[in-house]
N, C-alpha and C positions, 0 to 999 in steps of 0.2 A: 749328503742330504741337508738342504736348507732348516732355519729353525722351523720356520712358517711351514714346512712339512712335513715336521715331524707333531708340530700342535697341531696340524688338522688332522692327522694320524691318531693321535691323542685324542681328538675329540669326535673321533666315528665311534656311530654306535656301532657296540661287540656284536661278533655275529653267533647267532644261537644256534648252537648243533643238532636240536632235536626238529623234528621233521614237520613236527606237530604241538606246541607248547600256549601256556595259558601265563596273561598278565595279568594282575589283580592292582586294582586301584580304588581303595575303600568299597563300595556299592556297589562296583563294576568291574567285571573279569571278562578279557577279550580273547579269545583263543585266535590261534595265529597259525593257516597252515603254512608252514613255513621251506618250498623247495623252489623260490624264486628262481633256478639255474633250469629249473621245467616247467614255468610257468604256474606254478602251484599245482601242478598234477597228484593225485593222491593214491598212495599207493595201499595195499590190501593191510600192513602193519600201518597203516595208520586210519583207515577203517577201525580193524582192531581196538585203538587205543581209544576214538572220539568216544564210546558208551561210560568205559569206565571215567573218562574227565567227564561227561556231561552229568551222568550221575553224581559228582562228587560234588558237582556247581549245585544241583537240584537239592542235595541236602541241607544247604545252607543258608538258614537263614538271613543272614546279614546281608547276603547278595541281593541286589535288586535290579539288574539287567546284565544279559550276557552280550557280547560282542562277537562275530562270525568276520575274518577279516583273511585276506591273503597277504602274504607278508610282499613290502615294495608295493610299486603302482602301475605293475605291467598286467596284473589280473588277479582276481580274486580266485579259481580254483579253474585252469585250462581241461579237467578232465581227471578219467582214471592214467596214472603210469601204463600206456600199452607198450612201454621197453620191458614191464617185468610182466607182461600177459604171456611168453613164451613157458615160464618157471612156474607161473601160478593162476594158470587162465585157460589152457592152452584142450582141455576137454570138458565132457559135462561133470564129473566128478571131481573136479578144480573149479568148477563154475558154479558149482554149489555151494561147493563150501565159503566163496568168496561172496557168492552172493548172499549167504547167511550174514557174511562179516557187512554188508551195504545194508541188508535189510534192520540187522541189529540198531548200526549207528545213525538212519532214517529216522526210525523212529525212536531212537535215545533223542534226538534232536528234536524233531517233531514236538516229542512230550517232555522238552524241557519243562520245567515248573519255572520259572524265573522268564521277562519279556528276550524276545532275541531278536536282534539286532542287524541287519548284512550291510556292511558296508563294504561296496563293490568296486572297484577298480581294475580299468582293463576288462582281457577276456575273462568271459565264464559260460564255457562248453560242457555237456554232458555230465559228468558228476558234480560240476560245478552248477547246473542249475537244478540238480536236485537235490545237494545242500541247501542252495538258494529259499527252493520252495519249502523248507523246512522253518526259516523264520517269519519270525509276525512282520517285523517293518524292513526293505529291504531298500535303498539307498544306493543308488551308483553314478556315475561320471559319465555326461553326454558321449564323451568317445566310447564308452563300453560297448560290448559286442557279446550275444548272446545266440545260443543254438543246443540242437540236439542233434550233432551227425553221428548217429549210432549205427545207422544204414548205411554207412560208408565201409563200417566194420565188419557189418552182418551180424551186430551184436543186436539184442534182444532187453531191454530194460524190466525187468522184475515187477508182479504186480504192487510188492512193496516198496520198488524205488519210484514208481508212475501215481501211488497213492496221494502223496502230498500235492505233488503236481498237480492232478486231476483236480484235486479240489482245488487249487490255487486258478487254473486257469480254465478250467471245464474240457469237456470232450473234443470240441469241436475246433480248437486253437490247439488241443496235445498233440490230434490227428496231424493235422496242418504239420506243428513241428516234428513230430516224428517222421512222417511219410514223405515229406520235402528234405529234410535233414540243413536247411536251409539257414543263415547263420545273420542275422538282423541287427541293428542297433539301439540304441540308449530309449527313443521315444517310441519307436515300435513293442520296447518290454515295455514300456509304461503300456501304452496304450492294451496289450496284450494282460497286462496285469502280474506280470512277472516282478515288476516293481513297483514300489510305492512313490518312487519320485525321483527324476532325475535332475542332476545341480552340473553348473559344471565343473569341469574335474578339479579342480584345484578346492574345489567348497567340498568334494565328497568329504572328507576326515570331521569338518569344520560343522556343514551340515548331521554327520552321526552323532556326533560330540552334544551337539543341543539338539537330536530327540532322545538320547540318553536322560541328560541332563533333564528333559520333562516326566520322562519316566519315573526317574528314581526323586524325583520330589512328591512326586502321590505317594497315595499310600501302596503298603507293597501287598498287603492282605488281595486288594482291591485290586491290583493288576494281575494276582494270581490266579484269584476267583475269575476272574475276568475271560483270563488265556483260556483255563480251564473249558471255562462255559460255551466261548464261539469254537473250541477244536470239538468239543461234544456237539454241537449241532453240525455238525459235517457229520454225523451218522446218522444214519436210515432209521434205527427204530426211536421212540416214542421216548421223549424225558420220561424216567418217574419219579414218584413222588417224593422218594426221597432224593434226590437231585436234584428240585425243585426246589425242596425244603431248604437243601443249603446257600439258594440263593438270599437266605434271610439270615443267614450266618454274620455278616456285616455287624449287625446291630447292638450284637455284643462285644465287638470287637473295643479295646482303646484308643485304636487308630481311629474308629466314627464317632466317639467324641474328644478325640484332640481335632477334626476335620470341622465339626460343628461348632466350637468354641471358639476358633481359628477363627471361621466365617463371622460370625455374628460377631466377633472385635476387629472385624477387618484386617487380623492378622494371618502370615504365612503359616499354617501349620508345620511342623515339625512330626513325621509320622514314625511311629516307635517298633512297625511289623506286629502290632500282639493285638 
């Protein structure tokens, strides 16, 4: 073994044995599904495990944006594992329980408290677009490829996995991808609404990197409230008043006047979350 091969041996990054793991970088924790050798397929323990990390992210104040990412740049989440649907999939009484384990971490993600983030690369099939549909800004790479072939399976999508969806893309585009099971590209999500913006590939990281970066310079009161308030109007009945009321919670906040003192000196504020 040459030296030059053993330094660049030396300088790969370590590979991380968990299936499913979280990186934290001041303001910003990126969760990383991590089974590149399947395309980031996701398997039921790791369903399992996304509620309890989501929730640990949501208690924590200091955080100000999460990250939804697949680990490498072959895809961001190819689907569920159907190599372990024989062990754990395989009747309705395994399909419950499994699908308890999707509906949990849908909406553990869904109602994150902190913004979230998808930066996309590659494929993202079936469970991969309803993670997708679970964050606010959603970022991926002209080459991406995106579908719902669940009808290939004869599998049947939960009205809690189809929830986020629905409101992300509406009735009439879910139909479409469901009943076709048809598998499209980068400007067709956009246009479809599946994304927020497509770059090309080489800018996805680059591109997340600075709307992160605009996030977590606001105030973070203010992007919670915020999250809060457009995932509440995605429900049918009627604000009341006391939900209304806390849209005037702001104004005692310290973050609205480090925000206002900031302006009128023509300085950056610095926002402190209180």
């Amino acid at each position: 073994m040459t030296e030059e091969t053993i330094q660049a041996k030396e300088n790969e990054t370590p590979v991380r044995p968990e299936a499913i793991y979280v990186e934290r970088d001041e303001h910003v924790a990126t969760i990383v599904i991590n089974q590149p050798q399947k395309h980031n397929a996701i398997t039921l323990a790791m369903w399992q495990e996304i509620p309890d990390i989501i929730n640990a992210l949501s208690t924590d104040d200091s955080l100000r944006c999460v990250v939804l990412r697949g680990a490498g740049e072959e895809a961001f989440c190819s689907g569920c594992d159907i190599g372990e649907f024989v062990d754990v999939r395989s009747n309705r009484e395994q399909g419950i329980i499994y699908g308890e384990a999707m509906k949990k971490a849908v909406f553990a993600l869904y109602n994150c408290r902190h913004p979230l983030v998808a930066q996309v690369h590659g494929l993202c099939l079936g469970a991969g677009i309803e993670l997708l549909s679970t964050c606010d800004i959603r970022i991926c790479g002209e080459s991406s490829i995106f579908g719902v072939p669940a009808k290939n399976l004869g599998l049947v999508l939960s009205y809690a996995e189809l929830e986020p969806l629905y409101h992300l893309v509406g009735s009439n585009i879910l139909m479409e991808m469901l009943l076709e099971g048809r598998v499209f590209g980068a400007e067709e999500a956009r246009e479809k609404k599946l994304v927020t913006r497509a770059v090309p590939d080489e800018m996805v990281a680059e591109e997340t990197t600075t709307a992160v970066q605009r996030i977590i310079q606001g105030a973070p009161l203010t992007a919670r409230w915020h999250k809060k308030f457009v995932r509440r109007l995605a429900r049918s009945e009627p604000v009341t008043s006391d939900e209304n009321a806390e849209s005037f919670y702001c104004y005692d906040t310290e973050d609205y006047r480090i925000g206002c003192a900031a302006f009128l000196l023509r300085d950056h504020p610095i926002f402190k979350g209180k």
